[in-house]
C-alpha positions as CSV (number, residue, x, y, z in Angstrom):
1,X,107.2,40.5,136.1
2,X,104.2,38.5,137.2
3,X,101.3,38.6,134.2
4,X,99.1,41.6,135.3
5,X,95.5,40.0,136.1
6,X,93.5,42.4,133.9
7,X,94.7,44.7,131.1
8,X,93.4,48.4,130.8
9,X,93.4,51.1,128.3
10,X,93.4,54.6,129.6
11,X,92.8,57.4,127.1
12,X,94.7,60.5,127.9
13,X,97.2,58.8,129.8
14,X,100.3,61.3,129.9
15,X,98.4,64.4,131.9
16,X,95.7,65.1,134.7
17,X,93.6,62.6,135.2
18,X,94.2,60.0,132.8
19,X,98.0,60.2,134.0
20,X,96.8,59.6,137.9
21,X,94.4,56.7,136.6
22,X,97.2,54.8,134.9
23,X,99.7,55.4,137.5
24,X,96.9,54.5,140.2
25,X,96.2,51.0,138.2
26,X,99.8,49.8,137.7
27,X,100.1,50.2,141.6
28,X,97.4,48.0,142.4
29,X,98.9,45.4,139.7
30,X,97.0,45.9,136.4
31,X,98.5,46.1,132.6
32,X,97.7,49.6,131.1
33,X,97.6,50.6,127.8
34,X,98.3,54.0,127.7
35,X,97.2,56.6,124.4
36,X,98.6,60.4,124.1
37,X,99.4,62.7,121.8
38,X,102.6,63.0,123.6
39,X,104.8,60.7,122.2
40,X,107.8,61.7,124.0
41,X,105.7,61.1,127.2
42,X,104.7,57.8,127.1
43,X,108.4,57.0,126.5
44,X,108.9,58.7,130.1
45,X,106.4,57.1,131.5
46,X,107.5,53.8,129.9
47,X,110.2,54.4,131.5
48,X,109.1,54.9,134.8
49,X,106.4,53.1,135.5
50,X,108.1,49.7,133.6
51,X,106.8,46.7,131.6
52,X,102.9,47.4,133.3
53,X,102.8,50.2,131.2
54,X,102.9,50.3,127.4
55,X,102.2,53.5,125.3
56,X,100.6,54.1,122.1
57,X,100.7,57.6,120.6
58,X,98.6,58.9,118.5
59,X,95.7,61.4,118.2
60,X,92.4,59.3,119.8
61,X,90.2,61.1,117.4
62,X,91.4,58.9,114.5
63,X,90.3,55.7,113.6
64,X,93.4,53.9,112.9
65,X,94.5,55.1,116.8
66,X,91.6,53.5,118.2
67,X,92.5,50.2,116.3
68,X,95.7,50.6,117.4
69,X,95.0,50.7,120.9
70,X,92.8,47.3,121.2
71,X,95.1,45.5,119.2
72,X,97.8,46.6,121.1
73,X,96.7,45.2,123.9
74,X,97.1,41.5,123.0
75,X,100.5,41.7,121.1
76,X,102.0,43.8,124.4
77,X,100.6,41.7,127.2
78,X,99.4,38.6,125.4
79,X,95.8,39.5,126.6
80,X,92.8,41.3,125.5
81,X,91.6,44.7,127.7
82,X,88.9,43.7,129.8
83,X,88.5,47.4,130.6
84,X,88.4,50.9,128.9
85,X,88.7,54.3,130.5
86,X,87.4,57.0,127.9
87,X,89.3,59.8,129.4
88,X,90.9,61.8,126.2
89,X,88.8,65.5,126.4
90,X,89.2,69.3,126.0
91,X,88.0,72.0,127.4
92,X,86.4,75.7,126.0
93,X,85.8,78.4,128.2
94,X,83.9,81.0,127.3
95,X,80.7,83.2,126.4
96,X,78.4,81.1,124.2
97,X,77.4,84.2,122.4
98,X,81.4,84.6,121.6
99,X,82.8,81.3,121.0
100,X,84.8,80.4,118.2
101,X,82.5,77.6,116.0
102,X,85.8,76.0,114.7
103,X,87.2,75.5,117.8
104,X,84.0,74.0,119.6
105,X,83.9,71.8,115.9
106,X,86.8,70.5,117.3
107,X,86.2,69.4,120.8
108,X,82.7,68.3,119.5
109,X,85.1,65.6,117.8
110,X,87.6,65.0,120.5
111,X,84.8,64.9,123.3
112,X,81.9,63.6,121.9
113,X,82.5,62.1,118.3
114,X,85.9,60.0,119.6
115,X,84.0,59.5,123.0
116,X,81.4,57.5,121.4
117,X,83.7,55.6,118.8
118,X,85.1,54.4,121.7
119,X,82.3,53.3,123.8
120,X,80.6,51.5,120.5
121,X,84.6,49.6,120.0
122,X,84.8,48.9,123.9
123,X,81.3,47.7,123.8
124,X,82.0,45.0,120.9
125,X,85.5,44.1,122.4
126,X,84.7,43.3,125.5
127,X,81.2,41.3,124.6
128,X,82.7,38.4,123.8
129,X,84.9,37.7,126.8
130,X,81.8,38.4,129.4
131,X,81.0,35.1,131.3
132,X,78.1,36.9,133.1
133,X,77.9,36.8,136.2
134,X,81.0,35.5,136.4
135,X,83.1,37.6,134.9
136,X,82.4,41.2,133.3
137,X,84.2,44.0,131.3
138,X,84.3,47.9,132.4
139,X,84.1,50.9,130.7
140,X,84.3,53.9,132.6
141,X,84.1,57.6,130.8
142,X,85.3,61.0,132.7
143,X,82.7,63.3,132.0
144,X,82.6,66.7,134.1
145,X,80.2,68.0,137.1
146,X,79.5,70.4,134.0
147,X,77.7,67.9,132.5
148,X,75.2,68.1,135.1
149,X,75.1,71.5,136.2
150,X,75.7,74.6,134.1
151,X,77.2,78.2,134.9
152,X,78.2,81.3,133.0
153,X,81.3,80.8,130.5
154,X,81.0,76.8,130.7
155,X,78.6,75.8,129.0
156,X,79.9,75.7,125.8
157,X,82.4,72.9,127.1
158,X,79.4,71.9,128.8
159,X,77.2,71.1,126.0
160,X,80.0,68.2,125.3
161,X,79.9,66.8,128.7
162,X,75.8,66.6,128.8
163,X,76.3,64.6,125.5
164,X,78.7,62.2,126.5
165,X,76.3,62.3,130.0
166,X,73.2,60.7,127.8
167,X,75.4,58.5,126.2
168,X,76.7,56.9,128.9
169,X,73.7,56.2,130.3
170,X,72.1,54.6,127.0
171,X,74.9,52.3,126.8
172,X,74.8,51.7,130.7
173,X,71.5,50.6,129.7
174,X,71.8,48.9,126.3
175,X,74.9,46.8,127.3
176,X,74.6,46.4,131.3
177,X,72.2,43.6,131.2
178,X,74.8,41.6,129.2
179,X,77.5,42.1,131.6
180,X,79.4,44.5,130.8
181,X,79.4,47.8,133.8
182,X,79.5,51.3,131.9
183,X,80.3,54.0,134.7
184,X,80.8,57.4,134.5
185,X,82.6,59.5,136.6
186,X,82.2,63.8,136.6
187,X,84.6,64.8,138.2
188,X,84.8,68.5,139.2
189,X,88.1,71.3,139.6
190,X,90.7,69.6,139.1
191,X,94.5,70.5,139.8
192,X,96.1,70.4,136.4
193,X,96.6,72.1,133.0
194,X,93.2,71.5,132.1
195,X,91.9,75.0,132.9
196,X,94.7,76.9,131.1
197,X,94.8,74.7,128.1
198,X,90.6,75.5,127.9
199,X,91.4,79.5,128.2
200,X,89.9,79.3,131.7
201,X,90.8,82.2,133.5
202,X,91.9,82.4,137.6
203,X,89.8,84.2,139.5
């Protein structure tokens, strides 16, 4: 294959919209780095998409994943990531006055804690290769139209997105006059497993 002219990791990369992203990127000629859970997955999609596409599996909310993933880059392609989609996230429907604290613990880790471990890692990987104006790095986060605008049983899962919302824009503005473009994108319903795998009801 021809060397891919810029080399992205996508977070969540074997469902929804992480899955859509990396198969979007590979069509238009990029290199993706791809993290799941789903081990057996990647290997499909490894598979199917070919040599533009390598997987690392791993849970994102560990440190050693996130390593993984940057370092991974170079030894597969031979090139540093010059662009990081943050996608990785859970959902938690429900009643704020009835939600369970050690399951919103947890997507407080997976959507906010990992979210910003990332963005910080991103931010100091991609600094050094930035040739502004030249040439600049991307990190783009899927955040949720929840983020923005609350309604009855969302915004627990909410609360999340609004973080990852004012975080975005801090490092948009910490980092952006160096260079680098931090986007983020809040999507809204989206056709997948998302809603059934938050307890989202239909209807």
């Amino acid at each position: 294959m021809n060397s891919p002219s810029r080399i992205v990791i996508v977070t969540g990369a074997t469902s929804g919209i992480g899955e859509a992203t990396a198969r979007t990127l590979i069509a238009q000629g990029y290199g993706v780095l791809g993290n799941g859970r789903n081990a057996a997955k990647l290997q499909e999609l490894e598979r199917q998409w070919g040599p533009r596409f390598h997987g690392v599996a791993g849970d994102i909310t560990e440190e050693a994943v996130q390593v993984q993933l940057f370092s991974a880059a170079q030894a597969y392609f031979g090139q540093l990531a010059s662009a990081v989609v943050v996608n990785a996230g859970r959902g938690l429907g429900g009643s704020v006055t009835e939600v369970d604290l050690s399951r919103f613990e947890e997507i407080l880790k997976l959507n906010v804690t990992a979210t910003l471990s990332l963005m910080q890692k991103s931010a100091h990987h991609l600094r050094p290769q930035v040739d502004y104006p030249r040439r600049g790095g991307d990190i783009v986060v899927i955040g949720s139209v929840v983020g923005r605008h609350v309604s009855p049983f969302s915004a627990v899962y909410g609360s999340t997105k609004f973080a990852v919302h004012a975080l975005v824009e801090g490092l948009r503005r910490e980092v952006g006059p160096q260079g680098i473009r931090v986007s983020l994108v809040e999507p809204g319903l989206v056709l997948s497993g998302f809603q059934e795998g938050a307890g989202y009801s239909e209807g």
